[in-house]
Phi, psi and omega in degrees: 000154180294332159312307197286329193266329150328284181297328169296316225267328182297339221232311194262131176343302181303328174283314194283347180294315193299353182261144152279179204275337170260341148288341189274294177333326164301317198280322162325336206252320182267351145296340182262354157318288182299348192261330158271008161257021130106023186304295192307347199274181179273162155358277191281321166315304170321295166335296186293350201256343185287313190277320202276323184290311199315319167289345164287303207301288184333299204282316163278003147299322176306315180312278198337311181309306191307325187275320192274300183316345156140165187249073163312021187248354189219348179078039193264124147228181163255000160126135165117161167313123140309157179235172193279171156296315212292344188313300214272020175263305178292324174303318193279315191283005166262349185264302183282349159290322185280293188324306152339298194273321148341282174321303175280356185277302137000322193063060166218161172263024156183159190289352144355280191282330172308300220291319206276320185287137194116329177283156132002314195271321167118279189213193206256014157260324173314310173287336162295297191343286195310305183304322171284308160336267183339307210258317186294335186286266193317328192311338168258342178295307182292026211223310164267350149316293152005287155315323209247003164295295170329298164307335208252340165275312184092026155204170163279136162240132205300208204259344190275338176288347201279298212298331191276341177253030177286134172259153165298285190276029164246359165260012183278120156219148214049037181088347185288192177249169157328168186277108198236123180329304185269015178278284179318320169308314180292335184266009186259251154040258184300325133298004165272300191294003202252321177268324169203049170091334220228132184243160231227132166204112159321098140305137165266158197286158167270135169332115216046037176277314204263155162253021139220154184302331203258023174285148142246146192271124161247128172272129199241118177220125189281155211274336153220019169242355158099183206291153194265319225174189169208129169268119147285148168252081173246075200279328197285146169288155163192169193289150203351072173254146178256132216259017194262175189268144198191169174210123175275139127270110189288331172205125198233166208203174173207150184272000000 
């Protein structure tokens, strides 16, 4: 099987030494593809891991769904009916059972590692590191942020209320604005090109390139071998789009 030619080539010595480093890294990333949907497993395993997954997609669209429709506990919404606390309490604790049983069944020990191996990040003590980094460093900004919710609501507030109680000026800092789809492309960017050569530049699209007006072309160009790719970006909700988070490959290539 194209899995089985895979995994030789990612594993066994003889093969992967005849390899570069980004080809043998391609084969790697696509062996651990097929492996989190459980390809290596048997039959009735698969069988079980194809339902298991279809139940994360299902179940986190239902939070998600639950989270935009509104917060009843402060009457804060985004439109649409509210839902109880205890639903989307019960939605998450059907989402990290599955998620659980998923992995392992998968042979991984938690869906963590599923989720991280093969990233950037590796495995899920690397992503903590980063993450306790990340909040002890932020820890006086969010803090005083915080202090100024606080006055502007006239309570303490909890922690799932801060995004739904942001005023612009109290995320305005040095003149800038809120965090914005070309703010983030520019500030991606500018760490791609600071880590590894490559910068992130809005393009406009050719006529009928796009299937919705509001996708953005994005260009990926390395600092000395020239454009790499195209990322679309189709970030925006629209009517029966589907709202769990995912990435295609439309062609895939090499430098």
């Amino acid at each position: 099987t194209l899995y089985e030619a895979i995994k030789k080539i990612a594993v066994e010595p003889e093969s992967s030494s005849r390899l570069d480093p980004p080809t043998l890294r391609l084969a790697q990333l696509l062996q651990h593809d097929f492996e989190q949907s459980g390809i290596h497993l048997d039959a009735r395993a698969r069988a079980q891991a194809v339902a298991l997954n279809s139940r994360v997609l299902t179940l986190a669209y239902a939070f998600n769904e639950g989270c935009r429709r509104g917060r009843p506990k402060t009457g804060i919404r985004d439109g649409g009916a509210a839902v109880s606390n205890q639903d989307q309490i019960d939605l998450l604790k059907q989402i990290v059972t599955t998620r659980r049983h998923l992995a392992r069944l998968c042979r991984f020990g938690s869906f963590a590692e599923r989720a991280l191996q093969g990233s950037m990040a590796g495995c899920p003590g690397r992503a903590r590191e980063f993450l306790e980094l990340a909040a002890r460093q932020l820890k006086p900004e969010v803090e005083e942020e915080a202090r100024k919710l606080r006055e502007i609501r006239g309570k303490d507030l909890d922690a799932w209320e801060m995004a739904a109680s942001v005023k612009p000026e109290v995320t305005r800092r040095g003149g800038g604005g809120p965090i914005s789809l070309g703010n983030s492309i520019r500030g991606l960017s500018r760490l791609f090109m600071h880590l590894y050569g490559i910068g992130l530049n809005v393009e406009r699209a050719g006529n009928g390139e796009l299937w919705s007006g509001d996708v953005v072309k994005v260009g990926v160009v390395h600092e000395r071998k020239g454009d790499l790719g195209t990322i679309y970006c189709d970030l925006k909700r629209r009517e029966a789009k589907w709202a769990h988070d995912c990435h295609f490959t439309l062609r895939g290539g090499r430098w």
